[in-house]
Each structure stands twice: as structure tokens, then as C-alpha cells.
N, CA, C and O atoms as a GROMACS GRO file, in nm:
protein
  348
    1UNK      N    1   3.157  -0.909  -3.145
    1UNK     CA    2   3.118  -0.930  -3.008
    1UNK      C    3   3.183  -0.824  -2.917
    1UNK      O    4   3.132  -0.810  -2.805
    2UNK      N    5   3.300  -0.739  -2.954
    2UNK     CA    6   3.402  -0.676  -2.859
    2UNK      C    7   3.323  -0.506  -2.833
    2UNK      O    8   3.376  -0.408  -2.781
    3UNK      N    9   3.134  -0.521  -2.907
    3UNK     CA   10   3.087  -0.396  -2.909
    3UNK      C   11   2.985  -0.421  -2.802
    3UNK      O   12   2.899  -0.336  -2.782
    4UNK      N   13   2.989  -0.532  -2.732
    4UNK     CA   14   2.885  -0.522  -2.610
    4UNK      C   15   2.946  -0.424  -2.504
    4UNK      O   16   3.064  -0.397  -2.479
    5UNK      N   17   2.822  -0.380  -2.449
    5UNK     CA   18   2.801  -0.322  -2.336
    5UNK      C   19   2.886  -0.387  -2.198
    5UNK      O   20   2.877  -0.506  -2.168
    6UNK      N   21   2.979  -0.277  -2.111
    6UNK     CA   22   3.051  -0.321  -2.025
    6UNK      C   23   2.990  -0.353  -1.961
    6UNK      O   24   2.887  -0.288  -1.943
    7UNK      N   25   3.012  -0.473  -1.886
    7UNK     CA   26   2.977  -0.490  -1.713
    7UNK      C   27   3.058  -0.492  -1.590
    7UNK      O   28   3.177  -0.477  -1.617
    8UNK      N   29   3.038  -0.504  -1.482
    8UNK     CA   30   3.129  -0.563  -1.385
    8UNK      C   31   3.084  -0.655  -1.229
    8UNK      O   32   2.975  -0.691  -1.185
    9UNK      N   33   3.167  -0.664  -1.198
    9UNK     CA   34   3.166  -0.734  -1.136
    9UNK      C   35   3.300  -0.728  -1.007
    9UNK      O   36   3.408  -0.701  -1.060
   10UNK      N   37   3.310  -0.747  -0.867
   10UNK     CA   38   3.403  -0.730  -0.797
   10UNK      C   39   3.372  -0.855  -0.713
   10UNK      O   40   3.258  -0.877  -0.671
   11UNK      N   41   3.500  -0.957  -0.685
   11UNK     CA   42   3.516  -1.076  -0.648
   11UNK      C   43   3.639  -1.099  -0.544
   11UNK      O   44   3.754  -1.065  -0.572
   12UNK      N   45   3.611  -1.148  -0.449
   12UNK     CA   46   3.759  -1.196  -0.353
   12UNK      C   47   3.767  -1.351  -0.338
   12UNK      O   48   3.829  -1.393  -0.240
   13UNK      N   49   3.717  -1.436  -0.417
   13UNK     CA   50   3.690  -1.557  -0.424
   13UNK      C   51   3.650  -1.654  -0.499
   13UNK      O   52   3.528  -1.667  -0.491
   14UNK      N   53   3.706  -1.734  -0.573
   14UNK     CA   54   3.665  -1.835  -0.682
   14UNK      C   55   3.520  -1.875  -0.759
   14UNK      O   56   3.457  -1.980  -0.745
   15UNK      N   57   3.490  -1.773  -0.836
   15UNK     CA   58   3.346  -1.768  -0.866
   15UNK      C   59   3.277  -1.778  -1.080
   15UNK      O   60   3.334  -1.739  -1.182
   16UNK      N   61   3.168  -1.833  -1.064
   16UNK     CA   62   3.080  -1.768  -1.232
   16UNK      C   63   3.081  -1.631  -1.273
   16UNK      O   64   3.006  -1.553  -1.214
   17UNK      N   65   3.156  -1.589  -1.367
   17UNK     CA   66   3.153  -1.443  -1.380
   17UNK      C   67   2.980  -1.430  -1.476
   17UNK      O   68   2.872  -1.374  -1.458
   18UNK      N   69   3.023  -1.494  -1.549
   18UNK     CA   70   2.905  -1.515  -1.676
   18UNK      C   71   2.854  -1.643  -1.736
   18UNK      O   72   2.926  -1.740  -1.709
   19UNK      N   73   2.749  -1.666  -1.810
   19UNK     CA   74   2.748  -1.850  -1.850
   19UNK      C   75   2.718  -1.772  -1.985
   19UNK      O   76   2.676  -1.658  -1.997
   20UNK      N   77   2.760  -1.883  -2.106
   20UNK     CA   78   2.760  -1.798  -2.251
   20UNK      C   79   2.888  -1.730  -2.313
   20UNK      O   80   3.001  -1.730  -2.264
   21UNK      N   81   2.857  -1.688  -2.400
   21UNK     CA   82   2.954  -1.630  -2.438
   21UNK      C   83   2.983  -1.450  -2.451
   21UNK      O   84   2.892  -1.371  -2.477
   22UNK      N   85   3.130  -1.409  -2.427
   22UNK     CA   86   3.121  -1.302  -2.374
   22UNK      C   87   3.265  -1.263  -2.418
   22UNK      O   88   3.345  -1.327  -2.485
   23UNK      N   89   3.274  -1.154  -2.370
   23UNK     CA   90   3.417  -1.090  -2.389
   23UNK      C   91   3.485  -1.020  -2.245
   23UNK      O   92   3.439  -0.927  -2.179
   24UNK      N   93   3.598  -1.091  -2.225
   24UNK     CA   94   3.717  -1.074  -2.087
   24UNK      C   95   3.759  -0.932  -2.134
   24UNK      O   96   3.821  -0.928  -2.240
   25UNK      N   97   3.733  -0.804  -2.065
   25UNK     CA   98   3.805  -0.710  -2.098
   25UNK      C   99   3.923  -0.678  -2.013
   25UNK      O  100   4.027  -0.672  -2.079
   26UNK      N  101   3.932  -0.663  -1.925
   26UNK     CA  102   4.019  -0.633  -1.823
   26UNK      C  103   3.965  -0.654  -1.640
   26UNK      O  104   3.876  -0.712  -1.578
   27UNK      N  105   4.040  -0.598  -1.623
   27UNK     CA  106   4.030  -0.608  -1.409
   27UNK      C  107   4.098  -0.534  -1.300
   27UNK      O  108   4.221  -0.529  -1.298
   28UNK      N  109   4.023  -0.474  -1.207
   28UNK     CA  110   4.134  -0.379  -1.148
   28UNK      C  111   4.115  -0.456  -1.029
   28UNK      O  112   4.010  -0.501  -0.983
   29UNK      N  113   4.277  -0.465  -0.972
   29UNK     CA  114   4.306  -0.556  -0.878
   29UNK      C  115   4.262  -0.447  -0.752
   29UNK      O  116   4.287  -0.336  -0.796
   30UNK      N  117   4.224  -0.438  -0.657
   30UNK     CA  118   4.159  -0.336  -0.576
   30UNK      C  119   4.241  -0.346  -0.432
   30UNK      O  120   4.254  -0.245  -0.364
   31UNK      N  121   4.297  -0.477  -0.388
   31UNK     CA  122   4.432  -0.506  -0.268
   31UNK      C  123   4.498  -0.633  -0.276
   31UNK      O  124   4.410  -0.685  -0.345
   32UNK      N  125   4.598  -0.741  -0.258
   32UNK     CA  126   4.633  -0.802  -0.286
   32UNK      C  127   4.772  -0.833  -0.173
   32UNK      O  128   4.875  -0.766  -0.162
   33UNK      N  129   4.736  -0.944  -0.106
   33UNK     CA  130   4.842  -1.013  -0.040
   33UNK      C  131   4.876  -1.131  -0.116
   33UNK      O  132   4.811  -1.234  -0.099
   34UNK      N  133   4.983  -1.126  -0.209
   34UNK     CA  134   5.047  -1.292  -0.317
   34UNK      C  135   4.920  -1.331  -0.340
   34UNK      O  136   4.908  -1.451  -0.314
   35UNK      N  137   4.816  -1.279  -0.379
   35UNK     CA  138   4.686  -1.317  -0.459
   35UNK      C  139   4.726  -1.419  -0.599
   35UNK      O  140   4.847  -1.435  -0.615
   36UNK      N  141   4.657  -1.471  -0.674
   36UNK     CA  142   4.654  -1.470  -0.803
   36UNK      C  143   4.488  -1.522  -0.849
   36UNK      O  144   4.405  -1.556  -0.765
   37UNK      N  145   4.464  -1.518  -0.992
   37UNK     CA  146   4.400  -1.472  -1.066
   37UNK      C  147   4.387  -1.599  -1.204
   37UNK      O  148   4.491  -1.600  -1.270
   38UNK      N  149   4.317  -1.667  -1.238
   38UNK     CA  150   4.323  -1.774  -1.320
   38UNK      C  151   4.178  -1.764  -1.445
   38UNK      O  152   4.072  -1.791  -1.389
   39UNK      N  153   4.169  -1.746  -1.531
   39UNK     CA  154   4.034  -1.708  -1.627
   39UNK      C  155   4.014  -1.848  -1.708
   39UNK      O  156   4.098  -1.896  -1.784
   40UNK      N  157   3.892  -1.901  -1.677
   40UNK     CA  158   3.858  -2.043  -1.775
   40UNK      C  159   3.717  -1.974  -1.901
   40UNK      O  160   3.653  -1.873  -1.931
   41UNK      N  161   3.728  -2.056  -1.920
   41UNK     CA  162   3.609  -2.048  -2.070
   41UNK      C  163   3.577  -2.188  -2.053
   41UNK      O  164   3.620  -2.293  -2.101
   42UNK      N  165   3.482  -2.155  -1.965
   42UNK     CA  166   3.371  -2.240  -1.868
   42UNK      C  167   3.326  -2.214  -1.754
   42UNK      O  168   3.362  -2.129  -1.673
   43UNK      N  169   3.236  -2.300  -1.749
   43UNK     CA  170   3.113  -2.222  -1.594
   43UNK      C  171   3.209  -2.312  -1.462
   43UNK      O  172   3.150  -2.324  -1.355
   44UNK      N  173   3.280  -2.341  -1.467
   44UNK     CA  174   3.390  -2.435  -1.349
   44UNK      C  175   3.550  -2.394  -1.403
   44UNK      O  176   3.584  -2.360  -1.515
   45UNK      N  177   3.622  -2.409  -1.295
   45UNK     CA  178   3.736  -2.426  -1.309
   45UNK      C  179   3.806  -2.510  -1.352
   45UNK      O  180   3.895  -2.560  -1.283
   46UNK      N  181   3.780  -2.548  -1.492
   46UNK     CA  182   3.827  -2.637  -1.576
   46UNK      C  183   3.813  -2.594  -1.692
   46UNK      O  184   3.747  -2.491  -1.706
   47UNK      N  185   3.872  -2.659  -1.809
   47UNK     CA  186   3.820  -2.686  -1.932
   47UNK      C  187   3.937  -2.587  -1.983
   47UNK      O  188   4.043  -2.569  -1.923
   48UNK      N  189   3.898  -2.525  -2.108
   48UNK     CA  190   4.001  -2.362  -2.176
   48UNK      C  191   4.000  -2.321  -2.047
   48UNK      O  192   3.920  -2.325  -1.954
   49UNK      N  193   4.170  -2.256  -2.077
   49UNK     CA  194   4.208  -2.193  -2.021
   49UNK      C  195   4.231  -2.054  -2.100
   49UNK      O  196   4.316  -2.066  -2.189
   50UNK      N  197   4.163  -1.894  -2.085
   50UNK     CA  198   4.189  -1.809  -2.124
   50UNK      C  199   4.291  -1.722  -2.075
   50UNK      O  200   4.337  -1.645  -2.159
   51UNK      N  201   4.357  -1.715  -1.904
   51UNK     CA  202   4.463  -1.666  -1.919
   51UNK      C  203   4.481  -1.709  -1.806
   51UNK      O  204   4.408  -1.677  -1.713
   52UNK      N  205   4.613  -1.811  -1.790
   52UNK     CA  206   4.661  -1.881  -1.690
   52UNK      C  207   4.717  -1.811  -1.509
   52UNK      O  208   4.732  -1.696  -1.469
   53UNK      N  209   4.727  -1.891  -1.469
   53UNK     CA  210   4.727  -1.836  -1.332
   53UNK      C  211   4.878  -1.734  -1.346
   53UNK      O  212   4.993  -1.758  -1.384
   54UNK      N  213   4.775  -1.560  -1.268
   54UNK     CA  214   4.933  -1.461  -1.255
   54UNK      C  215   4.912  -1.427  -1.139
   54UNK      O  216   4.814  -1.487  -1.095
   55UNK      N  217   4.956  -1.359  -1.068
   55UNK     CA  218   5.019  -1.266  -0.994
   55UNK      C  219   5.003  -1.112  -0.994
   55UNK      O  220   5.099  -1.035  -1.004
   56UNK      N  221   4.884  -1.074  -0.982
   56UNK     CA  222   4.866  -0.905  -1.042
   56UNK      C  223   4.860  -0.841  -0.940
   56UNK      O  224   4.797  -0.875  -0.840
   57UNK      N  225   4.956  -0.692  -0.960
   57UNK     CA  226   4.963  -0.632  -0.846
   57UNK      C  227   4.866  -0.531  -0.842
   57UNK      O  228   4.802  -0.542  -0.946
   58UNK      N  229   4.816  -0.422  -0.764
   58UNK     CA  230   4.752  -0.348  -0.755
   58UNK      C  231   4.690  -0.235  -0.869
   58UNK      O  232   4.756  -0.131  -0.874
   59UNK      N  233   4.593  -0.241  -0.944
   59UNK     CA  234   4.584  -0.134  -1.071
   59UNK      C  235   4.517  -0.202  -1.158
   59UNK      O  236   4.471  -0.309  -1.118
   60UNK      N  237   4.500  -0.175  -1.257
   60UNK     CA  238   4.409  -0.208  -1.357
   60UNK      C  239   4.513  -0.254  -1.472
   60UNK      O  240   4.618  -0.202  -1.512
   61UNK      N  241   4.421  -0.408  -1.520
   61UNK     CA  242   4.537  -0.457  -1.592
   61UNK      C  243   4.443  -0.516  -1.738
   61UNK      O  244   4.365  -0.610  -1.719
   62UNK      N  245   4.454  -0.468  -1.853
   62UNK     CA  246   4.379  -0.512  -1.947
   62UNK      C  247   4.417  -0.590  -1.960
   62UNK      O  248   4.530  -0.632  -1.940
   63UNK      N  249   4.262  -0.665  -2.026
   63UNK     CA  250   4.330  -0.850  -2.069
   63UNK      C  251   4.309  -0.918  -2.167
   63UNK      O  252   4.276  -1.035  -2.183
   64UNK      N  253   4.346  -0.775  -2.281
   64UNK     CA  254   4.348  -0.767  -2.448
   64UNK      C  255   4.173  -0.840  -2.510
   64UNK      O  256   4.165  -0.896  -2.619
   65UNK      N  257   4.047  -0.825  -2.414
   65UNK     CA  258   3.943  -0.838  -2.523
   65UNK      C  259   3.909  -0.974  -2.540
   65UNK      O  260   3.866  -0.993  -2.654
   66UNK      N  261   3.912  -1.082  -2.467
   66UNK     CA  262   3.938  -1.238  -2.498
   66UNK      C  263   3.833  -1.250  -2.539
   66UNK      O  264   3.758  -1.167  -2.487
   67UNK      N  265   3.787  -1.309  -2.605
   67UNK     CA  266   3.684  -1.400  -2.648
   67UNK      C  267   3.631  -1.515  -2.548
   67UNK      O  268   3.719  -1.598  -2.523
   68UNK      N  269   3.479  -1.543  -2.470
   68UNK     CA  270   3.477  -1.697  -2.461
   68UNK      C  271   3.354  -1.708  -2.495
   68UNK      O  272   3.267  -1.622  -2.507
   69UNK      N  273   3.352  -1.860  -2.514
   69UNK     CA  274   3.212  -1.889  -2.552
   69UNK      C  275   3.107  -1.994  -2.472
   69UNK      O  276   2.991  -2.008  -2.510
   70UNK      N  277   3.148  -2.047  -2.388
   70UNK     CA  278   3.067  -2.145  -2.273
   70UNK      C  279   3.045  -2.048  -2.158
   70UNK      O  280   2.941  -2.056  -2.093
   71UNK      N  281   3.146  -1.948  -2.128
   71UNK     CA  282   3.130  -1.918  -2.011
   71UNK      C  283   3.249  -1.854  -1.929
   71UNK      O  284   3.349  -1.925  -1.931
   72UNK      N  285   3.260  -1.753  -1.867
   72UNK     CA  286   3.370  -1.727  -1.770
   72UNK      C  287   3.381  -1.755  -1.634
   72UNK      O  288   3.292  -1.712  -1.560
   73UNK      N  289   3.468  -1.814  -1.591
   73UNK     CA  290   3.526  -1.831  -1.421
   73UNK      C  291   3.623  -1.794  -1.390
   73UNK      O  292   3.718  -1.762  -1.462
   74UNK      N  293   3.616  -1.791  -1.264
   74UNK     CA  294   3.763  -1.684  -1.209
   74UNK      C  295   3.825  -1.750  -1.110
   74UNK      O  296   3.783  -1.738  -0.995
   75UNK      N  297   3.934  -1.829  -1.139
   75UNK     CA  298   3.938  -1.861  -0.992
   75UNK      C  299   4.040  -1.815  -0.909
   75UNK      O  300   4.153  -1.820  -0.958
   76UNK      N  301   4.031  -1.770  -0.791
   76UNK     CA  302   4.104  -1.674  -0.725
   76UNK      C  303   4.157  -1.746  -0.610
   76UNK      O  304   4.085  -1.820  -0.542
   77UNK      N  305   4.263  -1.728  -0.590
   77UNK     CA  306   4.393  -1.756  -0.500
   77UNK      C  307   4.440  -1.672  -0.341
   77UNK      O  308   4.412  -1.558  -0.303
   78UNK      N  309   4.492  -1.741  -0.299
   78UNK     CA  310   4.523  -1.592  -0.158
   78UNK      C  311   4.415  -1.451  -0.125
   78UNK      O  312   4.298  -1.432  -0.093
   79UNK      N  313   4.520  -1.381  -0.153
   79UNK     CA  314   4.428  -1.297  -0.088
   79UNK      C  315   4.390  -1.174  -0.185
   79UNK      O  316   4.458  -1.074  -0.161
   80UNK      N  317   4.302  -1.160  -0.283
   80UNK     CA  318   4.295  -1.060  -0.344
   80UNK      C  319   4.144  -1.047  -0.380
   80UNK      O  320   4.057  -1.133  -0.368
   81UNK      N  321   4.130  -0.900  -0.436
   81UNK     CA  322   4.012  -0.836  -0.391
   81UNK      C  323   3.978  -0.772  -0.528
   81UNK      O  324   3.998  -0.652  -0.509
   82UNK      N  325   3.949  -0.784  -0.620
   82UNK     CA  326   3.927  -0.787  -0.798
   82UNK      C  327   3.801  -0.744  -0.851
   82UNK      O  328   3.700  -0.811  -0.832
   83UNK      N  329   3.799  -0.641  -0.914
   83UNK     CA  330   3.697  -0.587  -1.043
   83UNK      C  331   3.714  -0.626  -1.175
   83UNK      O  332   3.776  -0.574  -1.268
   84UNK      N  333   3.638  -0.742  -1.168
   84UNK     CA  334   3.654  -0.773  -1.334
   84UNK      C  335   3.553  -0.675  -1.438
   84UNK      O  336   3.482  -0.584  -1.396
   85UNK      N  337   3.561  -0.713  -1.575
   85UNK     CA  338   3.492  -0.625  -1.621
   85UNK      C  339   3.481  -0.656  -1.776
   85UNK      O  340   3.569  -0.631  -1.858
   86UNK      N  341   3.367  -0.710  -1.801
   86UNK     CA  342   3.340  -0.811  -1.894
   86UNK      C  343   3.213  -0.756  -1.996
   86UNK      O  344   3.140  -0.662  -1.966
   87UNK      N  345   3.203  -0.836  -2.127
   87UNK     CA  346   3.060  -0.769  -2.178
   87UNK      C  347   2.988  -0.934  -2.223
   87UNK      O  348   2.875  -0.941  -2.270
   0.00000   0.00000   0.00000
């Protein structure tokens, strides 16, 4: 699955990245006032959790290739301004 085609996506707010299954590649944080950043494997903010709520500062931060299979959500915190980037 880690040979699909990139996509992206840029988000400042708690949203469906994808429904299905897919692969979390990374994200470049683009500005950030105490933002954070929370990844489910599901179409809601629930269920798996693929990488728990952080704190990312400005830059591009890989997010080792995750695997999900229902679905990705993002749910976003304070104030930050994010390029995810998914296949």
C-alpha cells in the first residue's frame, strides 16, 4: 500500500482527510500558536488512534508511513495551520 500516489491536503481545523484505507505519510506544520495535531483511523474523532495528540512545531514532520484502514481524521487543536500528505 506505501506505493500509492501522494496526495495532500492543507487544514486549520478538525476535519475527514480520507474514508478507506490509506497511508499517513507525513505533514508540514505551515504556523502554529500551542497548536496540536491528533490522527484517528476513522472517519470521526474516535475509534484507533494512529498518532496521539502532539505539539508540532513549524516544518515538516514525517509520520513513519502509518497504515489505516476505515479512514483518516485529523483533529486539530489551537491554532495551527497543516499540510498533511497522505496516499
Amino acid at each position: 500500500m506505501n506505493n500509492l500516489a501522494t496526495t495532500y491536503t492543507n487544514k486549520t481545523a478538525s476535519a475527514l482527510i480520507k474514508t478507506g484505507q490509506g497511508v499517513l505519510k507525513g505533514m508540514y506544520v505551515n504556523s502554529t500558536s500551542a497548536g496540536t495535531i491528533k490522527f484517528w483511523d476513522n472517519t470521526a474523532g474516535s475509534g484507533t488512534v494512529i498518532n496521539n495528540t502532539i505539539t508540532p512545531a513549524v516544518g515538516y514532520h514525517d509520520l513513519g508511513s502509518a497504515n489505516f484502514t476505515t479512514g483518516l481524521y485529523a483533529t486539530i487543536g489551537g491554532t495551527l495551520d497543516v499540510t498533511l500528505y497522505y496516499a
